[in-house]
N, C-alpha and C positions, 0 to 999 in steps of 0.2 A: 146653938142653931144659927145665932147670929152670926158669928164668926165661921162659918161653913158657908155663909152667904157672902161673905167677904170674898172667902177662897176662893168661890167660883167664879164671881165676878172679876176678880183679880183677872183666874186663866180664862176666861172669854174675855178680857181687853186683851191678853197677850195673844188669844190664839188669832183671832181676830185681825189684829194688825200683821199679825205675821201673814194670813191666809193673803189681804189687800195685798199687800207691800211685794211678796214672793211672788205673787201672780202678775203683777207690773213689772218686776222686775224679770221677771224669766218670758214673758213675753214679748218684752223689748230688746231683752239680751240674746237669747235664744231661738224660741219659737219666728222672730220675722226675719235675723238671719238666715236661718236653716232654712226659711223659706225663698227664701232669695234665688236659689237653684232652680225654682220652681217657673213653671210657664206663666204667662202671668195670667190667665184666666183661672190656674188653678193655685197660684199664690191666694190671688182675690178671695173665691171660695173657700181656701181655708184660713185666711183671715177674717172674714165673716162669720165660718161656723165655729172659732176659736175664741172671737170677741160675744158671740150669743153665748154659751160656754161659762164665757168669764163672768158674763152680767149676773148670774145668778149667786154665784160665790163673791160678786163684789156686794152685790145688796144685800147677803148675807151678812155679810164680815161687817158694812157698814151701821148696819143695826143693831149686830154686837158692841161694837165700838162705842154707838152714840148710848144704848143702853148702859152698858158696863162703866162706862165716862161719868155720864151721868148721875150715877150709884158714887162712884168713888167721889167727885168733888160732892156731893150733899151730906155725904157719912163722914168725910174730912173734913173741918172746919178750921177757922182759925191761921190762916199761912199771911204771912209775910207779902209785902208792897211787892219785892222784887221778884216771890213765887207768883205773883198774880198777874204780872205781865208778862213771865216769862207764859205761863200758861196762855196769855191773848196771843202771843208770837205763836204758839203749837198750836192752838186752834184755828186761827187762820192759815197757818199750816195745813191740817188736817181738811179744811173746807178746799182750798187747792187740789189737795188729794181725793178728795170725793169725785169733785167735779171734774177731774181729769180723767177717773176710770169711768165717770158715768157718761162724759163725751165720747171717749176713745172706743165705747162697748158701743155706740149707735150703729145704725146698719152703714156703708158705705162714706166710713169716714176718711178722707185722704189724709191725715198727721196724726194715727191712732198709734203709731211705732215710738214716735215723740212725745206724747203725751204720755203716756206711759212711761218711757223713761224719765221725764220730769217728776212725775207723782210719785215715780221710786225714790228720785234722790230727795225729795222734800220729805217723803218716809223717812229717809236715814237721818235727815237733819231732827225729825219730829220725836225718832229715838235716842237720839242724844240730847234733845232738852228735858224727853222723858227721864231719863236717866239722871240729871242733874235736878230732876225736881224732888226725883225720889230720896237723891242725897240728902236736901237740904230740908226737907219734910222731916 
């Protein structure tokens, strides 16, 4: 049982980050260019009802995240000086990235296109320290 409880927590940190991350990233990438044709009263419009949209799958994901997190560092013990800093660098990583989808989702934000893109690339960077942490665990 326990290790079923592992499993799942495992794919909710991953689905999780993936849900955050892809939706920052395709909305900075895609969705506000393609918008860009648009009028701008109806750009606005659906940049607002695309940023309400997101907020719910962001506070989703976000609470997968801090739960599933949470689970794994308490059930891991035991790591190394240099896993433990590398881990403070990804979690203030990760606080960047909250705080940038939970700005960019407010109503009438003018730099939510930026913001967004930024919170994507501190993703990428936050998945490859994840991934070196996992090596060296």
């Amino acid at each position: 049982m326990i290790e079923a409880l592992g499993v799942f927590m495992w794919w909710l940190h991953i689905s999780s980050a993936a849900a955050l991350i892809g939706g920052m990233l395709y909305a900075s990438a895609v969705l506000a260019p393609a918008a860009g044709g648009l009028g701008a009263e109806a750009r606005t419009a659906l940049a607002e009802r695309a940023a309400a949209g997101f907020r719910r799958i962001a506070l989703a994901a976000m609470a997968g995240l801090v739960l599933s997190g949470l689970y794994n560092i308490l059930s891991n013990t035991g790591h190394s000086t240099r896993y433990k800093i590398l881990l403070g660098i990804k979690l203030l990583l990760v606080a960047h990235i909250f705080s940038a989808a939970l700005t960019a989702c407010r109503p009438h934000h003018p730099r939510r296109t930026r913001l967004l893109a930024g919170g994507a690339v501190s993703g990428f960077v936050v998945i490859a320290i994840s991934s070196y942490l996992r090596h060296i665990f």
